[in-house]
N, C-alpha and C positions, 0 to 999 in steps of 0.2 A: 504494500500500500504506500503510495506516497504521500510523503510529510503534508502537501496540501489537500490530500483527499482524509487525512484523521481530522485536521483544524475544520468545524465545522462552520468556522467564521471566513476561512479562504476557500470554499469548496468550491465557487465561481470565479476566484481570481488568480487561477496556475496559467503559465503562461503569459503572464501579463508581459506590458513592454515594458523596460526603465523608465521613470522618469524623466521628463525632460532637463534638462543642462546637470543629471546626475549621471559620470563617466563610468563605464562597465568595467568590471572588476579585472587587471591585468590574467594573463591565460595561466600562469605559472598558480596564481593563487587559487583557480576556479580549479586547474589539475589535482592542487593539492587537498584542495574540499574534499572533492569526489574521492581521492584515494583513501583518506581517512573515515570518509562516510563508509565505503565498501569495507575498511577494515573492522567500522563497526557493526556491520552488516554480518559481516563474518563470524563475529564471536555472537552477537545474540541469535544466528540460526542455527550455532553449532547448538548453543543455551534453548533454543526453544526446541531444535528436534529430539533432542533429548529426555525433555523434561515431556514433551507428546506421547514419542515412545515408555517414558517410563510410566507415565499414568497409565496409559492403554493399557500393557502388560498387566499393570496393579491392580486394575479394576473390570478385568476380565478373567473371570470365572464360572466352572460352573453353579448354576442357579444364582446367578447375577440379575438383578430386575431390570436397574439402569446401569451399562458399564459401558469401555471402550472408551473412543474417540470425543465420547459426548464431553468426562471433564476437561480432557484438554481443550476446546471449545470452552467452556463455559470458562474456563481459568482464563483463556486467550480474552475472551467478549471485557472480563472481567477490567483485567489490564487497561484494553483500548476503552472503555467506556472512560475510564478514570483519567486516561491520561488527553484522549478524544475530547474530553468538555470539557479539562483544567481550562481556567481560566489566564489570557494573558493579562490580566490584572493581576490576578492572583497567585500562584504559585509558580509564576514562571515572572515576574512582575521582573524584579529587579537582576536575574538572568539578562531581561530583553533588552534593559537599559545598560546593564554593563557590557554586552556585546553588540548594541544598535541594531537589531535584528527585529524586523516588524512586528513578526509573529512566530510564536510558539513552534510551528509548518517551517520555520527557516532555522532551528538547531537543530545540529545532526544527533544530537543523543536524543532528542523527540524521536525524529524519524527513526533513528535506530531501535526503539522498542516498537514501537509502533508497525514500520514495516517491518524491522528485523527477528523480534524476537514476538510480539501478536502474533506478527504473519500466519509465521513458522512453526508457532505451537498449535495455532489450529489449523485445522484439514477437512477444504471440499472433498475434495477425493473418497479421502478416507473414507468421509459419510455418505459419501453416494454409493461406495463398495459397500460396507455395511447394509445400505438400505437393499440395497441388490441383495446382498448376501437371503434378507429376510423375505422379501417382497418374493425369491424365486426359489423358496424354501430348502435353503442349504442354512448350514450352521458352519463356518468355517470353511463353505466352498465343498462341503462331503456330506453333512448329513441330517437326514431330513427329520424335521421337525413339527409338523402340522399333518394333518390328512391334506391330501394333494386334491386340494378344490382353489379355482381362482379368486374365487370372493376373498380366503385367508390370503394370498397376496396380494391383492389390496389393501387388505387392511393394515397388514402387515408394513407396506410402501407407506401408508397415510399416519400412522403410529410411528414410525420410527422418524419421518420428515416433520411431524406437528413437535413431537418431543425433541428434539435434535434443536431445531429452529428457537422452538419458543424458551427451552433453557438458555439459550446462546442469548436470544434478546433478554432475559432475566438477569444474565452478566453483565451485559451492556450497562441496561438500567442501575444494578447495584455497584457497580465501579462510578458510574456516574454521580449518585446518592453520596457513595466515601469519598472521595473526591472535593464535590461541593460542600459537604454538609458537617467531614471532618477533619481532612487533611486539610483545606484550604483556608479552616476557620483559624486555625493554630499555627500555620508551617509556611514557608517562603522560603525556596527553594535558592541558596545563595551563590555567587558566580563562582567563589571560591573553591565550594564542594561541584560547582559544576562543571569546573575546569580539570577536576582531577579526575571523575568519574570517566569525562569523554574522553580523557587522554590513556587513562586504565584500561577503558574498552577497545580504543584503538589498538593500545601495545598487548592487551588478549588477545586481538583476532588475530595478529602473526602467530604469538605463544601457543595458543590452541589448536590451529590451524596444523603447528608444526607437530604440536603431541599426538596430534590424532592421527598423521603420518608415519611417527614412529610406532605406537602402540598398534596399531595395522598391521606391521609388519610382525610385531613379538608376540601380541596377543591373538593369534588363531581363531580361540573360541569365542571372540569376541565381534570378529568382523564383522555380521551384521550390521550391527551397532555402529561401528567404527564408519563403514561403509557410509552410510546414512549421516554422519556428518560431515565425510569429504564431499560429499554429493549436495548436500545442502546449501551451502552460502552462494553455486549457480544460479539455482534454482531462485535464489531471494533477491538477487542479482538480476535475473531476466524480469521477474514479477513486477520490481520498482520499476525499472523503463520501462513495460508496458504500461503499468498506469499513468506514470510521465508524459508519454507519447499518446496515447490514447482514451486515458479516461474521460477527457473533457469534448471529444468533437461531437459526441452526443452525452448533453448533461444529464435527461434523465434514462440514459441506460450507459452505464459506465464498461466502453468496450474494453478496456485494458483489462479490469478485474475478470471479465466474462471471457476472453480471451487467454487468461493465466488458468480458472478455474476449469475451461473446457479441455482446454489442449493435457491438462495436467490429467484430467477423465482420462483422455483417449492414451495417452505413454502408459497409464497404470493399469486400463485394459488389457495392453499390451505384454508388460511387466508379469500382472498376473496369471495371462494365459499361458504363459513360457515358462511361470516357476510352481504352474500348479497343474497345467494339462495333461493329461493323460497322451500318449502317444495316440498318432491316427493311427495306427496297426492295431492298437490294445495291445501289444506287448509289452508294455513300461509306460516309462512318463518321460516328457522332454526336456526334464532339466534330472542328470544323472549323477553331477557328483556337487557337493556341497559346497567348493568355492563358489560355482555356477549361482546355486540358490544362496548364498550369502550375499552375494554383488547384487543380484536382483532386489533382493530383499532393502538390502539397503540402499536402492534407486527407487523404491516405491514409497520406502518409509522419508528418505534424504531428499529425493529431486521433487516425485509426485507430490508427496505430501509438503512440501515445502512451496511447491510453486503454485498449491491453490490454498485460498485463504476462508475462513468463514468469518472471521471477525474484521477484515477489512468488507465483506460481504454483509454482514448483520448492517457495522457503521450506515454503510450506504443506503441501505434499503431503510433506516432514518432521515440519512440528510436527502435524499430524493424529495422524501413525502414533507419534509418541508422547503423546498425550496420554490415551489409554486403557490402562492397564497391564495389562490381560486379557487381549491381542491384538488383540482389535475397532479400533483404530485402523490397523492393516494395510490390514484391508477397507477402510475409510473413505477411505483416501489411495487406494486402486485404484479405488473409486466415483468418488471426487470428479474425480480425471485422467481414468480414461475416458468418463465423460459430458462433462466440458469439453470433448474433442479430438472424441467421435461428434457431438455436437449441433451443432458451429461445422463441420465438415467437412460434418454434413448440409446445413444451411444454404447452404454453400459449393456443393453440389451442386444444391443445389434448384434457385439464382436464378442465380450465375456459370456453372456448368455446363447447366443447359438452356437459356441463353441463348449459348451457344460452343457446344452442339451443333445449335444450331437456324438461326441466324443467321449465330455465327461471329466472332473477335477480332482485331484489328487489334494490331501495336505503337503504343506514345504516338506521338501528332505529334509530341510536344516531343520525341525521340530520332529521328525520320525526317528 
């Protein structure tokens, strides 16, 4: 998500031109931005795909009511709601004035939680595989769980998207609530601590970067995981320029997000019918030995998951519905959610599902 699409106060003015008789920032200094911004970028996608992965794990079990992807969602909503409404009066107040920077949207340690580490702790994907998962009655891509009638896949598709969705906006909300109603009454956020945090985070995303290349190599059992953070910070990387590039040329359907969160369906479609199909012969499966399914694994958990967002998605489908005062922004936010959830679920049906009902899916090796 980019830093102007979490400021709900600059959602119509990215892009803007300079002001007039104010001189553009020399090229060496604007390089140097961007390289520190990625470095931040870096270390909270390595920080959020982690912390995605670890809750999913944690909170998927058998006879689980609500578990999976949903907390890290609702954790991620949680974050950006908080950090999405601060106030630049408020907790960012004298940050803005010790650095002359307009708005909240214009420091890289905003945007770096925001796009970096929100992004990346939640997952469309994730939730649209999940919903697949239920909606076409598999548990884990293997085993069924309903009497095989279509009515139970719908309801199943319309329960796990109402539930999914409406936690995620409940995070939104209550990050928003803490935010105004505790942290902003008490706390001001000062330039001092804030020079040290953005400079920490920068010199982590090298540090991290470098340990999860070593530990790749030594820790084996690990790779999954490991994988999944070398894979990440591209992934967070493409997402911010496309909503750069294209979230604003239609304001109310924001193509860059819808763009990050489709293509990232269709790679993890992919991803998964390679690390979980069953061979077209039926003699085995297509991925046979467990580096194979460790790499995959962690392009699904790292790139997919990382390159589509649900809490830069929740954000939005907010500021849509207020950014038209006539009502027409209602409809827009309803357009915009349910063409994201029909198109990436169709997608999900096309290739992952006629390939599971034709063939048929395996669990990971790396879990057998």
């Amino acid at each position: 998500m980019s830093a102007h699409q979490a400021d709900p106060d600059e959602y119509l003015s990215v892009n803007e031109e300079s002001p007039k008789g104010v001189l553009p920032k020399p090229l060496h200094s604007v390089t140097y931005q961007t390289f520190r911004l990625y470095l931040i970028f870096t270390f909270f996608s390595i920080v959020g795909v982690l912390a995605r992965v670890g809750l999913t794990d944690l909170t998927t079990y058998n006879g689980n009511y609500v578990g999976g992807v949903i907390w890290a969602n609702f954790a991620s909503c949680f974050v950006m709601g908080a950090f999405g409404f601060s106030s630049n009066e408020g907790f960012w107040a004298r940050v803005l004035r010790s650095t002359g920077a307009a708005s909240k949207a214009k420091l890289p340690m905003y945007t770096g939680v925001t796009t970096g580490f929100c992004g990346t702790l939640s997952s469309f994907s994730t939730l649209l595989l999940q919903v697949f998962y239920q909606a076409a009655n598999l548990t884990n891509g293997k085993t069924f769980h309903f009497p095989n009638r279509g009515g139970y896949g719908i309801m199943e598709f319309f329960s796990v998207i109402i539930t999914q969705l409406a936690v995620s906006m409940a995070g939104l909300n209550l990050g928003k609530h803490f935010m105004n109603n505790v942290v902003e009454k008490r706390y001001s956020l000062t330039p001092t601590l804030y020079r040290f945090v953005e400079l920490g985070c920068a010199a982590m995303g090298v540090v991290s970067y470098v340990a999860v290349l070593v530990l790749t190599i030594v820790l084996p059992q690990w790779r999954a995981w490991l994988f999944s953070c070398l894979f990440s910070p591209f992934a967070c990387f493409l997402r911010y320029n496309l909503a750069q590039y294209l979230n604003l040329i239609v304001p109310q359907f924001p193509l860059g997000t819808f763009a990050a969160n489709t293509l990232a369906v269709v790679v993890l479609n992919i991803v998964t019918l390679l690390n979980r199909g069953k061979s077209p012969s039926h003699s085995g499966r297509l991925v046979t030995k467990v580096i194979q399914c460790q790499v995959l694994t962690g392009f699904a958990d790292g790139f997919c998951g990382t390159l589509s967002t649900i809490s830069t998605f929740i954000m939005e489908l907010c500021l849509i519905s207020r950014m038209f005062p006539d009502g027409r922004g209602m409809g827009y936010s309803y357009m915009y959610g349910a063409i994201s959830v029909m198109v990436s679920f169709a997608l999900l049906v096309a290739i992952l599902g006629s390939y599971s009902w034709k063939v048929g899916l395996l669990e990971t090796i790396c879990a057998t």
